[in-house]
C-alpha positions as CSV (number, residue, x, y, z in Angstrom):
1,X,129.3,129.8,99.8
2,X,126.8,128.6,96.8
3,X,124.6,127.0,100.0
4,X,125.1,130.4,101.8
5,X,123.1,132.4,99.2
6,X,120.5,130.2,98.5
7,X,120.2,130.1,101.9
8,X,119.1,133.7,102.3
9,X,117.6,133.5,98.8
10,X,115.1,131.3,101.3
11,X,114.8,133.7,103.8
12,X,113.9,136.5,101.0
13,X,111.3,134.2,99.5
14,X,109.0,133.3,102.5
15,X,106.9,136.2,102.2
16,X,106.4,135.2,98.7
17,X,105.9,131.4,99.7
18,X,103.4,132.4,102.4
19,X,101.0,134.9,100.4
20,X,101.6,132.1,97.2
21,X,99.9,129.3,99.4
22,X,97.6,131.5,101.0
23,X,96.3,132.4,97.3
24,X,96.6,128.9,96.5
25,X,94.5,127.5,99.3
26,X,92.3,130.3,99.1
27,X,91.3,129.4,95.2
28,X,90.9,125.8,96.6
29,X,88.4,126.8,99.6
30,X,86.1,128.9,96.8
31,X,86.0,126.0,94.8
32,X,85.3,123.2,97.5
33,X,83.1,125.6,99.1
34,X,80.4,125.0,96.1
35,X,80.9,121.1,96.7
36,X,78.7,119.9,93.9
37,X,81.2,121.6,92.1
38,X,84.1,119.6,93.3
39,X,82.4,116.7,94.7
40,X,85.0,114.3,92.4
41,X,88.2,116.0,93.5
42,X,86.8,115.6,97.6
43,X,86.0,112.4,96.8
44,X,89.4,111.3,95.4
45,X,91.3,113.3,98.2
46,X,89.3,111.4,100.7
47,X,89.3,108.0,99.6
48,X,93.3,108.1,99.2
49,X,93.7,109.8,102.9
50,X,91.2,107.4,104.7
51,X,93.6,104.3,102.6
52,X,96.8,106.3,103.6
53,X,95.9,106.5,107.6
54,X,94.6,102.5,107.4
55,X,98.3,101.8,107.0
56,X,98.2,101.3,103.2
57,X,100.4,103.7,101.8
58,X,101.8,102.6,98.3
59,X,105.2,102.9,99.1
60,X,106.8,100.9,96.6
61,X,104.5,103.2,94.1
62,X,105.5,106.7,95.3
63,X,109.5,105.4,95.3
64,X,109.1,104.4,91.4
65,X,107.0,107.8,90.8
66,X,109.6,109.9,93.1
67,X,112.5,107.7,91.2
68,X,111.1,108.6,87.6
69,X,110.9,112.3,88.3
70,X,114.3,112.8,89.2
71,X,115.2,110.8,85.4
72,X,112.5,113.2,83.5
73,X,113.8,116.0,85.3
74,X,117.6,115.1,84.3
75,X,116.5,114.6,80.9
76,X,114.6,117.8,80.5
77,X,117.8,119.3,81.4
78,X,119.9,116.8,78.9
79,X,121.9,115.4,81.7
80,X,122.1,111.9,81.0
81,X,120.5,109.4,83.2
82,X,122.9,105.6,83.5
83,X,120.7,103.4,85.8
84,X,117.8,103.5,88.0
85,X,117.0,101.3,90.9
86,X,113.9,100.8,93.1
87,X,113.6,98.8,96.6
88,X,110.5,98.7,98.0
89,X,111.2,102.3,100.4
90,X,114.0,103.6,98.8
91,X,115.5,104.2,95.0
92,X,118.3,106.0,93.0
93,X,119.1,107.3,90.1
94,X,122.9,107.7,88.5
95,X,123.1,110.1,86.7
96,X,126.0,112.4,85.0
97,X,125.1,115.6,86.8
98,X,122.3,117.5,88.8
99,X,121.3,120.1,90.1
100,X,118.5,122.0,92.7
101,X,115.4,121.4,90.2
102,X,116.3,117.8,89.2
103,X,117.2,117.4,93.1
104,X,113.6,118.8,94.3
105,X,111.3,117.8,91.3
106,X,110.1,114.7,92.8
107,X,108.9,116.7,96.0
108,X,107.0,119.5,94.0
109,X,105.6,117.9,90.5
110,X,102.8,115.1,91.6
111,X,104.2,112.6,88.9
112,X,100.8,110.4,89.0
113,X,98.3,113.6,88.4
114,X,100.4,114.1,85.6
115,X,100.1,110.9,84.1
116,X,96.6,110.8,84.7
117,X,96.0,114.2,82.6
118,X,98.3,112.8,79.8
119,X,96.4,109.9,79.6
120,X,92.8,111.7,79.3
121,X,94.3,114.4,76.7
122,X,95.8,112.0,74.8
123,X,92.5,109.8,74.7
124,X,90.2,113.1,74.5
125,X,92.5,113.1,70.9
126,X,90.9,110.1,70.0
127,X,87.3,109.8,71.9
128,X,84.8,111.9,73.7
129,X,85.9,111.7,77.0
130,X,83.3,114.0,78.7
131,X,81.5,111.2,79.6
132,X,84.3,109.9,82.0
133,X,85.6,113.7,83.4
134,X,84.4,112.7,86.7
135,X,86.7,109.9,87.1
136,X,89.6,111.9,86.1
137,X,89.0,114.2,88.6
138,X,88.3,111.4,91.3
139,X,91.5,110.1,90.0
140,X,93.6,113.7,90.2
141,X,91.9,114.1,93.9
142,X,93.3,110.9,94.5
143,X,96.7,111.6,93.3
144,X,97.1,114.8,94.5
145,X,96.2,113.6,97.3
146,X,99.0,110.8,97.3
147,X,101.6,113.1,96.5
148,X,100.4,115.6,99.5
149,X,100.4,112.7,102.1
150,X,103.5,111.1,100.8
151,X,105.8,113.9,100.5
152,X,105.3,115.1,104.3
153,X,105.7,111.8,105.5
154,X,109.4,111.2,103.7
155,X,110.0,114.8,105.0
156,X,109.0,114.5,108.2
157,X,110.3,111.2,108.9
158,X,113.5,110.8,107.1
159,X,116.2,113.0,106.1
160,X,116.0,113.3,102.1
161,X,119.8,113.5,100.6
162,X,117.9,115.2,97.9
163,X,117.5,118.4,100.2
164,X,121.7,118.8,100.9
165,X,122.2,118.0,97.5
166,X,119.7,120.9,96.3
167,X,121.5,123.5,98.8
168,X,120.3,122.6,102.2
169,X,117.2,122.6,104.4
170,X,115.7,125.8,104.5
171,X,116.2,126.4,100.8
172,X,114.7,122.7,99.7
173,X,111.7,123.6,102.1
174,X,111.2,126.9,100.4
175,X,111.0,125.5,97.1
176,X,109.1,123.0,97.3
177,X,106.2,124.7,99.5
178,X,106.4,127.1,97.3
179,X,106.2,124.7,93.8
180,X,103.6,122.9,95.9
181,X,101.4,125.8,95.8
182,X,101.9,126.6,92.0
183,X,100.9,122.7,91.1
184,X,98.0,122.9,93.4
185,X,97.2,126.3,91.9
186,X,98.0,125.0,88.1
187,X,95.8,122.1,88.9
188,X,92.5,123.7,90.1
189,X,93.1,125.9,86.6
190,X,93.4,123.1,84.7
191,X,90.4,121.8,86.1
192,X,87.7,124.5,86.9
193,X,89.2,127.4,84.4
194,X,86.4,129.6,84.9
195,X,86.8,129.7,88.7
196,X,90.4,129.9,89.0
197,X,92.1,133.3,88.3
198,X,95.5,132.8,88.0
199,X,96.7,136.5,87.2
200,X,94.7,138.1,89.8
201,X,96.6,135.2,92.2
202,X,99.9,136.5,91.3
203,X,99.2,140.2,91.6
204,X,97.7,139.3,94.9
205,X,100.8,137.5,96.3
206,X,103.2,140.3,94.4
207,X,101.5,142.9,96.1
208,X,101.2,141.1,99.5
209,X,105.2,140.6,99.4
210,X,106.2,144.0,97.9
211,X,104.0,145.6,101.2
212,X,105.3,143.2,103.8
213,X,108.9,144.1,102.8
214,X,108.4,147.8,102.8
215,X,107.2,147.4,106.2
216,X,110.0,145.0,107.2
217,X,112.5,147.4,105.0
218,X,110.9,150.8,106.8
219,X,111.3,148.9,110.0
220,X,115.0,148.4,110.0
221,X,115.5,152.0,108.6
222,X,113.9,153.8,111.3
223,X,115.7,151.6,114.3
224,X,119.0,152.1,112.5
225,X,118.1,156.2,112.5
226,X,117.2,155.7,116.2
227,X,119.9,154.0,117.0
228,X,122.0,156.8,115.5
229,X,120.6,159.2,117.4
């Protein structure tokens, strides 16, 4: 029954998920589209998708980053985590409990982008790290990049326990295209603040829903009426 709601919970949410990556991509194509601006975060998208199509993939890398989301995810919830393994394709944590958040983290929150803009804040405590901002974003293009490529591949080509576990399919999809489009849109903030409007983003895609289900909702009133008739 739990599976049952969140399943429709899924079908409520994808005019939210589309108009939240539209407004997503849409803040990345005006910021590409001055590309001096963002010639770093191209260049560090690029260089991990031509490595990722030559057949080197990292694999080993994303299963210990996928792996050590699920534990920071368990522990940010205080569930406690009692082992983790990793193989070269495939890993698990045991853990006490779980649930939809710990279950999809590791497909929404790009684990290496994030260590990559801990390690520059930490250091810009220390050291004037202006100097070196273009190879943090190379290095963000590169990981985003990574966890892009790499979650569509283990989505498309396996089937992730993770996704039953969370509440099934259509729900895990959901979710994660939809947390996919907050990072991406969290992200571009973080890096070009002045260029990113993440308010206006939100009103956008809140408007953009609201309308499409009063059409949707007007719809279905006026063919039950007719059908009354």
């Amino acid at each position: 029954m739990k599976n049952f709601f969140k399943f429709l919970l899924a079908v409520c949410l994808l005019p939210t998920v589309f108009f939240c990556a539209a407004e997503a991509l849409g803040a990345f194509w005006n910021i590409v589209k001055d590309f001096h601006t963002a010639v770093e975060l191209l260049a560090g998208g690029a260089v991990y998708g031509v490595v990722h199509f030559c057949g080197w993939r990292f694999d080993r890398m994303y299963v210990w980053g996928h792996e050590l989301t699920h534990a920071t995810a368990a522990m940010l919830f205080g569930f406690r985590v009692h082992s983790m393994k990793i193989n070269k394709d495939n890993g698990y944590v045991k853990m006490d409990r779980s649930n939809s958040a710990v279950a999809l983290a590791p497909y929404i929150v790009p684990f290496y982008a994030v260590l990559a803009g801990l390690v520059y804040t930490v250091a810009s405590l220390f050291a004037q790290m202006s100097g070196y901002r273009s190879f943090f974003v190379f290095a963000v293009g590169f990981f985003m990049a990574f966890h892009f490529l790499q979650t569509i591949q283990v989505l498309w080509e396996t089937q992730q326990p993770d996704l039953k576990l969370a509440g099934g399919r259509m729900f895990s999809i959901v979710i994660i295209v939809l947390g996919n489009a907050a990072v991406l849109a969290l992200v571009l903030k973080c890096l070009f603040p002045e260029k990113v409007l993440l308010g206006q983003m939100c009103h956008g895609a809140a408007v953009s829903t609201y309308n499409t289900w009063k059409i949707v909702i007007n719809y279905i009133v006026e063919q039950f009426i007719t059908s009354r008739v």
